[in-house]
C-alpha positions in Angstrom: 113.8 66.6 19.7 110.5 66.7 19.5 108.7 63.6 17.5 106.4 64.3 14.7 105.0 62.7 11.9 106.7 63.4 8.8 107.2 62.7 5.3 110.1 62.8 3.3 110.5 61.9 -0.5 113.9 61.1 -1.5 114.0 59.2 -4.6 113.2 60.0 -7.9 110.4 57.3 -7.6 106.6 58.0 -5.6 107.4 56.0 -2.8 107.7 57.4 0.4 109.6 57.5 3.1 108.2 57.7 6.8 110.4 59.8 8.9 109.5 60.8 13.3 111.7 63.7 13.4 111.5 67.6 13.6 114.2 69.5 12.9 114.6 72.9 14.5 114.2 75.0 11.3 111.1 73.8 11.1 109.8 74.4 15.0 111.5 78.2 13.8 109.3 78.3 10.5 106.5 78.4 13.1 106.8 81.8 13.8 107.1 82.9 10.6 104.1 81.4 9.6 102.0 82.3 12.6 103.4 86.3 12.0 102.4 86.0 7.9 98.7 85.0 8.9 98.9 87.9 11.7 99.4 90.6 9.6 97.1 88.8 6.8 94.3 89.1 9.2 95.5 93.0 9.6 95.7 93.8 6.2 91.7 92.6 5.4 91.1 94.7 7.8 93.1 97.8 6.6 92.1 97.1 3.1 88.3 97.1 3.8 88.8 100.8 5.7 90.4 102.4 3.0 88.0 100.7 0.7 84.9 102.1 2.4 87.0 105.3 2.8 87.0 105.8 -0.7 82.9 105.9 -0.8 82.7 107.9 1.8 85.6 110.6 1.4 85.0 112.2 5.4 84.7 109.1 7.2 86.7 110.0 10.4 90.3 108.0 10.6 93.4 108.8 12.0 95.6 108.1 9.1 94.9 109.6 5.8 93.6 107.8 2.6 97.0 107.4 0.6 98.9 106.3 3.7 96.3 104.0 4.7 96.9 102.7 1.0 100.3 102.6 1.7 99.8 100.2 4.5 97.8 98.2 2.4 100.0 97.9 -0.3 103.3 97.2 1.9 101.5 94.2 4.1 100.7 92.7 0.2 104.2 92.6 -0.1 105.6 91.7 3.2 102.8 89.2 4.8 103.6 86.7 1.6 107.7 87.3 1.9 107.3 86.2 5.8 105.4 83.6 5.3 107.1 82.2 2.2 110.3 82.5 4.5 108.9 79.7 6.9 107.3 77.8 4.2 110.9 77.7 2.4 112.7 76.4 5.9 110.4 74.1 6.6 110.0 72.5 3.2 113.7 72.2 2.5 114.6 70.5 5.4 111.7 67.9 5.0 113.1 67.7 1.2 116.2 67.1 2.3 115.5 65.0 5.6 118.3 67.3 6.9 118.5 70.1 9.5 119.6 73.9 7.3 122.9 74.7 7.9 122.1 77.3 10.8 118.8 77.4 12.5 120.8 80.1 14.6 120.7 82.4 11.1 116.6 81.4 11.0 116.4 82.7 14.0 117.8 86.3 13.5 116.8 86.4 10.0 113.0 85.9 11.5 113.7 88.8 14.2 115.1 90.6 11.3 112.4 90.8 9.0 110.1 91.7 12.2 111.6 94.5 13.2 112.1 96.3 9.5 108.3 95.2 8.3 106.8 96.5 11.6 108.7 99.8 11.2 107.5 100.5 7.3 103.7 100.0 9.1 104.6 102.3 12.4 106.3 105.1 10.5 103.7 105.2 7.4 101.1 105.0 10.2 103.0 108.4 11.7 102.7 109.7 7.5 106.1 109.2 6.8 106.8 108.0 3.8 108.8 108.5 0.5 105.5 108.2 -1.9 106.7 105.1 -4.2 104.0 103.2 -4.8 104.2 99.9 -3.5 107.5 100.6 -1.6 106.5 103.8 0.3 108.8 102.8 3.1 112.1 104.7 3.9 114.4 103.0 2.1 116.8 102.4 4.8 114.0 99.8 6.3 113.9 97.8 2.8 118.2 97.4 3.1 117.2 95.0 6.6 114.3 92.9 4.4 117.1 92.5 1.9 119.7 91.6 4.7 117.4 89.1 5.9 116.8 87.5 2.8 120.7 87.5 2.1 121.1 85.9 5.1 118.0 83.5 3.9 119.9 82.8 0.4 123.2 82.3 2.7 121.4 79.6 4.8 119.6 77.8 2.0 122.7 77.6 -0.7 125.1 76.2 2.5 121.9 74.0 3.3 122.4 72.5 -0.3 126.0 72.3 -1.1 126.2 70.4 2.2 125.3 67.3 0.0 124.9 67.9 -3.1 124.1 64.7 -4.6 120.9 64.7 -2.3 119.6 67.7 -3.8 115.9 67.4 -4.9 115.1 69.7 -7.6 112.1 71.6 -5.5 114.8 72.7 -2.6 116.8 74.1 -5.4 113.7 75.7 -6.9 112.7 77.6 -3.6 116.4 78.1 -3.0 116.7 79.8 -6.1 113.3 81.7 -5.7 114.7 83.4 -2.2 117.8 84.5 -4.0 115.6 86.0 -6.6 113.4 87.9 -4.1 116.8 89.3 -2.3 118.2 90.2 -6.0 115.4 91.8 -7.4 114.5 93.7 -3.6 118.6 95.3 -3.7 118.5 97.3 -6.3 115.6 99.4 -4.6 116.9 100.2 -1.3 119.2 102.8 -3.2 117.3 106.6 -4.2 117.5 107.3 -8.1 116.9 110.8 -9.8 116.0 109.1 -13.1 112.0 108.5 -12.8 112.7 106.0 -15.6 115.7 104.3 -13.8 113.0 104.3 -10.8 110.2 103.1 -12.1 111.6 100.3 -14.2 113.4 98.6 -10.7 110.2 99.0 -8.6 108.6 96.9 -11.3 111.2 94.1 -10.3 109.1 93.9 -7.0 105.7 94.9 -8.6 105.7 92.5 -11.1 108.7 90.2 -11.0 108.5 89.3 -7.5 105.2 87.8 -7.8 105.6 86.4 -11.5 109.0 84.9 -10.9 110.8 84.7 -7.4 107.5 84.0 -5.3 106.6 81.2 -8.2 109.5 79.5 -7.7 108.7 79.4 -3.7 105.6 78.3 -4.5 105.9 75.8 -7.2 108.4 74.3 -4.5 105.9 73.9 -1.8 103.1 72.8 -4.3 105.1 69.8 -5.5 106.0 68.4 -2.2 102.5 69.0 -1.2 101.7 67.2 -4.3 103.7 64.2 -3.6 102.9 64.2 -0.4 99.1 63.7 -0.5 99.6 61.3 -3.3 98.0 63.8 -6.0 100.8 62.7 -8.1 103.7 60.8 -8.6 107.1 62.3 -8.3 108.6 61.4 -11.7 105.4 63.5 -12.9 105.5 66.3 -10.4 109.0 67.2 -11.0 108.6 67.6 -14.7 106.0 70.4 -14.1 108.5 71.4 -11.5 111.0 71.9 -14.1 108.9 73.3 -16.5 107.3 75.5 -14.3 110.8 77.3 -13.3 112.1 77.3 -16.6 108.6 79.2 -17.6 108.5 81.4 -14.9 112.2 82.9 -15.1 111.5 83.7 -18.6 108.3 84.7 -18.7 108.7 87.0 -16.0 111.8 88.6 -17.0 110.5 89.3 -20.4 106.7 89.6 -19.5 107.5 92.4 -17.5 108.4 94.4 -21.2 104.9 95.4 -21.2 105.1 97.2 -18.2 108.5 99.1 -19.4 107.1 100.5 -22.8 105.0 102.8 -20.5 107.5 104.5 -18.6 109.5 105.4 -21.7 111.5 101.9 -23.0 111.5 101.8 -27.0 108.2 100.5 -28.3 109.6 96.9 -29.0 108.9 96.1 -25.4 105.7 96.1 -25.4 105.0 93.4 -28.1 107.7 90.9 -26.3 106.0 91.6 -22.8 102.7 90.8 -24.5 104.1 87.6 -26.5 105.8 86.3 -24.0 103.4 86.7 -21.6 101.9 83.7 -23.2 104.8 81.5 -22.1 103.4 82.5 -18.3 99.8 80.5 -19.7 101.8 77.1 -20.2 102.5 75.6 -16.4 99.4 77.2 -15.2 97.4 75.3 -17.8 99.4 71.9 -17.0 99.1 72.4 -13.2 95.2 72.5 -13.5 95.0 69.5 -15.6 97.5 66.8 -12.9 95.6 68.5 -10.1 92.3 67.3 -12.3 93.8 63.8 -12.9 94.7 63.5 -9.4 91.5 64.2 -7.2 89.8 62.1 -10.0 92.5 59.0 -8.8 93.4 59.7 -5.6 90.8 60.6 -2.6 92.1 62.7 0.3 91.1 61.1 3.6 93.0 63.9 5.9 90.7 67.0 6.7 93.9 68.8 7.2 94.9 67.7 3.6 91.9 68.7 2.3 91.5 72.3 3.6 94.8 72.8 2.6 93.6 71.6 -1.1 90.8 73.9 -0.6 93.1 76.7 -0.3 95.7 75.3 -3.5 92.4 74.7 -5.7 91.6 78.5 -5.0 95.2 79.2 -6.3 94.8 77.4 -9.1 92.0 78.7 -10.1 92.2 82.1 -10.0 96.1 81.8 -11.0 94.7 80.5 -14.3 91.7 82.8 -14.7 93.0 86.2 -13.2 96.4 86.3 -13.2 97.2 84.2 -16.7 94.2 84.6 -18.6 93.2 88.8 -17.6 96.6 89.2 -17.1 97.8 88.5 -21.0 94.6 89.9 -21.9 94.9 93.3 -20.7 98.7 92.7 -22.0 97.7 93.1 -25.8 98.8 96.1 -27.1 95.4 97.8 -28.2 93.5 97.1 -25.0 96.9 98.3 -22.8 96.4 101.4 -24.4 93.1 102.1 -23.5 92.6 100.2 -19.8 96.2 100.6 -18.6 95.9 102.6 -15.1 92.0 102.3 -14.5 90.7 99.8 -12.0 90.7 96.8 -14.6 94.3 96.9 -13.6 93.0 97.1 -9.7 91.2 94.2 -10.3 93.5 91.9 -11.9 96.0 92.5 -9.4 93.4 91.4 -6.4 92.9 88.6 -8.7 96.8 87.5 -9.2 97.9 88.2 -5.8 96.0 85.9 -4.5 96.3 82.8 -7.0 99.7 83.1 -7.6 100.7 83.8 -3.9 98.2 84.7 -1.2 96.0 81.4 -1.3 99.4 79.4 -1.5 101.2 80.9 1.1 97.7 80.4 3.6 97.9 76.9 2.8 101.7 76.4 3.4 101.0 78.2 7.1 98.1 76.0 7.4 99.9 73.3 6.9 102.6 73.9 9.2 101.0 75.7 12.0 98.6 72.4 12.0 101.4 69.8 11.7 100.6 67.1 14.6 97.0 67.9 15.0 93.9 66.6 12.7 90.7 69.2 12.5 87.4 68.2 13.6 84.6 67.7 11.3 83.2 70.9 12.8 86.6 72.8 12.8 87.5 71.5 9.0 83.5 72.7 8.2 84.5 75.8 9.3 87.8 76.2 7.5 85.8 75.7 4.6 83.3 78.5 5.0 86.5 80.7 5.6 87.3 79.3 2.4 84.2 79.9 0.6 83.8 83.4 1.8 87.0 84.3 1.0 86.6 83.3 -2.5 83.1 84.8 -2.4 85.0 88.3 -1.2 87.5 87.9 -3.5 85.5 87.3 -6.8 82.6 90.2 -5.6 85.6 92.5 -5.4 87.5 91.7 -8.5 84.0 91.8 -10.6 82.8 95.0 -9.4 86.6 97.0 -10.0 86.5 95.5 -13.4 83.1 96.4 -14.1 84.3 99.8 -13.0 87.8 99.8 -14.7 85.4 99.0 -18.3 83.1 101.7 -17.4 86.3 104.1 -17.0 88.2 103.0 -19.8 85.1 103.3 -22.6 83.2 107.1 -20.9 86.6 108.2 -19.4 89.1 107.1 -22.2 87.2 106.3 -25.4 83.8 109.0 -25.0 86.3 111.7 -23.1 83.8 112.1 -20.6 84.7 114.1 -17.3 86.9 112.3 -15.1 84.1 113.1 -12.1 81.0 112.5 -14.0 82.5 108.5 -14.5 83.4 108.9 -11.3 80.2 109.2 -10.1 79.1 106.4 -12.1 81.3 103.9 -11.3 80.6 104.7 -7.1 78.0 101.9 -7.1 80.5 99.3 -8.2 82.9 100.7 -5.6 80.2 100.4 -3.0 79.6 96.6 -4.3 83.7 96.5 -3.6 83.6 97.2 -0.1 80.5 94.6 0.4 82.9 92.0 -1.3 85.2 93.4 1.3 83.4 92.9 4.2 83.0 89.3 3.1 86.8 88.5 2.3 87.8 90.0 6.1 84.9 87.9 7.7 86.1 85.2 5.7 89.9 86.1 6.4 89.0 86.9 10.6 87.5 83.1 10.2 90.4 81.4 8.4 93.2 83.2 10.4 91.3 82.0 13.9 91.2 78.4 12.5 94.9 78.1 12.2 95.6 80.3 15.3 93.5 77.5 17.1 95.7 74.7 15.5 98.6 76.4 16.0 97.6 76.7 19.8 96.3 73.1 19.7 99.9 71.7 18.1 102.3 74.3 20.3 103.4 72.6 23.0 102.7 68.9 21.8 105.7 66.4 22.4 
């Protein structure tokens, strides 16, 4: 095997435990990471066409608007699950200090989830589709995700019950968070008549996916990494672990009420959504405050370390402000009412993607793709403008679709304006959104060459 630096934490204490060996899962969770920051890179890219195709309605393009959406939407879904997939394998078995019960499973699963998530792009690329948002995939391609996240949860819970009094609570968490994303994907391979029945089980993967099973995963991953660099000590770590899944199961099954009282649930769903939306605020708020503490104790020497902090801190941050925060303020009944399905809503969810899950997963494939190698000051100066324009991108975009959302809700909703005179309004901010654009794929094309560079620099290193 090959030998690698790593380190494992086994104890329920801080100290650490220097270990020189890779284990296979983790050479396989290279390719999953390396494909997650492929198609990353591709959906920027896709994203800032049909955003400029939206200003500019006869801009020539092979594929039409809504498919082109549908793209977009399905590469939010799928780039995160593949690279959650290698972050998982990799993290367990450094966790555990323990190979996963069949690398041989990995290594299907991996071709698996390939060959299904490259045929939802190719065939809604050909404009065939089923038009469910966020899942406009024939359904027969979402049964092989699920099959290789079955085989996933198979590999993991064998993984763990090979010793169980070794266990380490965030091996179970992403464990737990994998079988969560296979239980939640099932139920919508199947076609229902009901539009209720429908809509309420694509919300599992619109809403719970990224509010519960993809927190898990990366609560997981954030407290290894935490221990690792010495932000904080275990003992500390694994009470916001704890508190963090507990949270996150609860909040998200309930939270998700105030998406159900729209699509015909009785009206006492959308005050628990709302309230217990809250509960969502509490782990957030705590993870902030021991990152604070620990960068004010504890300097980071590692420019490897620290871009992948750059890219957690950008979590953190907007997890707090755009997910938490916006997202329980546009929960509250009254203001539901009003701003529910303009582009407030388009904006909070650019927002939340990426702090509860894109900027995590990019620093989990950072981290792994780069394992063995140490950036130069001029390479980590230039992860950090990928960084920065990311960020830059990402805040440009989210401020000018909720300054347009706003405008829409109040001439649109409140004034009863006509839907093309605030359409015509709002194009400026729209405009402003694809300059945002522009930034976030220059910043993305930047990023994603940084880490294919490491990954080439670390690929064939003994």
């Amino acid at each position: 095997m090959k030998l690698l630096k790593w380190f494992s934490f086994r104890g329920k204490g801080d100290k650490s435990i220097a270990r020189k060996q890779q284990f296979i899962a983790q050479k396989i969770s290279r390719r999953y990471c390396f494909s997650a920051v492929s198609f990353f890179a591709l959906q920027s890219v896709v994203a800032l066409l049909g955003s400029l195709d939206l200003v500019i309605p006869d801009l020539p393009s092979p594929i039409p608007f809504e498919f082109g959406r549908a793209i977009h939407l399905g590469l939010a879904d799928l780039w995160p699950l593949i690279g959650t997939m290698g972050m998982v394998f990799f993290f367990t078995t450094a966790e555990l200090n323990r190979e996963i019960y069949s690398p041989r499973l990995a290594r299907w699963q991996y071709w698996i989830v390939m060959l299904f998530s490259v045929s939802i792009f190719g065939t809604l690329a050909l404009r065939i589709g089923n038009g469910r948002e966020f899942l406009e995939g024939m359904p027969i391609f979402y049964v092989g995700i699920c099959l290789a996240l079955a085989l996933a949860s198979y590999n993991l819970i064998r993984t763990l019950l090979t010793d169980k009094r070794n266990i380490t609570p965030a091996s179970a968490t992403m464990t737990v968070g994998i079988i969560f994303l296979f239980l939640l994907l099932l139920p919508n391979t199947i076609t229902y008549r009901n539009p209720i029945t429908d809509e309420v089980t694509k919300f599992w993967v619109v809403h719970l996916w990224e509010e519960m099973a993809f927190e898990l995963t990366s609560a997981g991953f954030i407290a290894t990494f935490y221990v690792v660099s010495g932000l904080a000590p275990r003992a500390q770590v694994e009470k916001w672990l704890y508190l963090e899944a507990s949270m996150a199961v609860v909040g998200g099954f309930y939270g998700t009420g105030h998406h159900y009282y729209w699509i015909g649930f009785p009206a006492v769903w959308l005050a628990v959504g709302s309230l217990v939306s809250v509960v969502e605020v509490i782990p957030v708020g705590m993870l902030a405050i021991m990152t604070y503490k620990g960068l004010k104790s504890v300097k980071v020497r590692s420019n490897r370390e620290k871009l992948t902090l750059w890219l957690l801190l950008s979590s953190v941050f907007y997890h707090l402000t755009g997910a938490s925060l916006l997202g329980l303020f546009i929960t509250i009944p009254w203001v539901n009412l009003y701003m529910h399905g303009t582009y407030v809503t388009s904006g909070h969810a650019h927002l939340a993607l990426f702090g509860s899950l894109g900027f995590v997963v990019l620093a989990g494939c950072y981290y792994i793709l780069s394992r063995g190698s140490e950036p130069t000051l001029k390479g980590y100066k230039r992860g950090v403008l990928a960084v920065c324009l990311l960020n830059g991108g990402l805040i440009t975009m989210a401020s000018a679709l909720l300054v347009a959302g706003f405008m829409e809700t109040y001439f649109w909703r409140i004034l009863g304006m006509d839907f093309m005179e605030v359409r015509l309004l709002i194009n400026p901010y729209l405009i402003m959104r694809v300059l945002g654009g522009a930034m976030f794929t220059l910043g993305n094309l930047l990023l994603s060459w940084r880490i294919f560079k490491a990954w080439q620099t670390t690929k064939y290193k003994k």
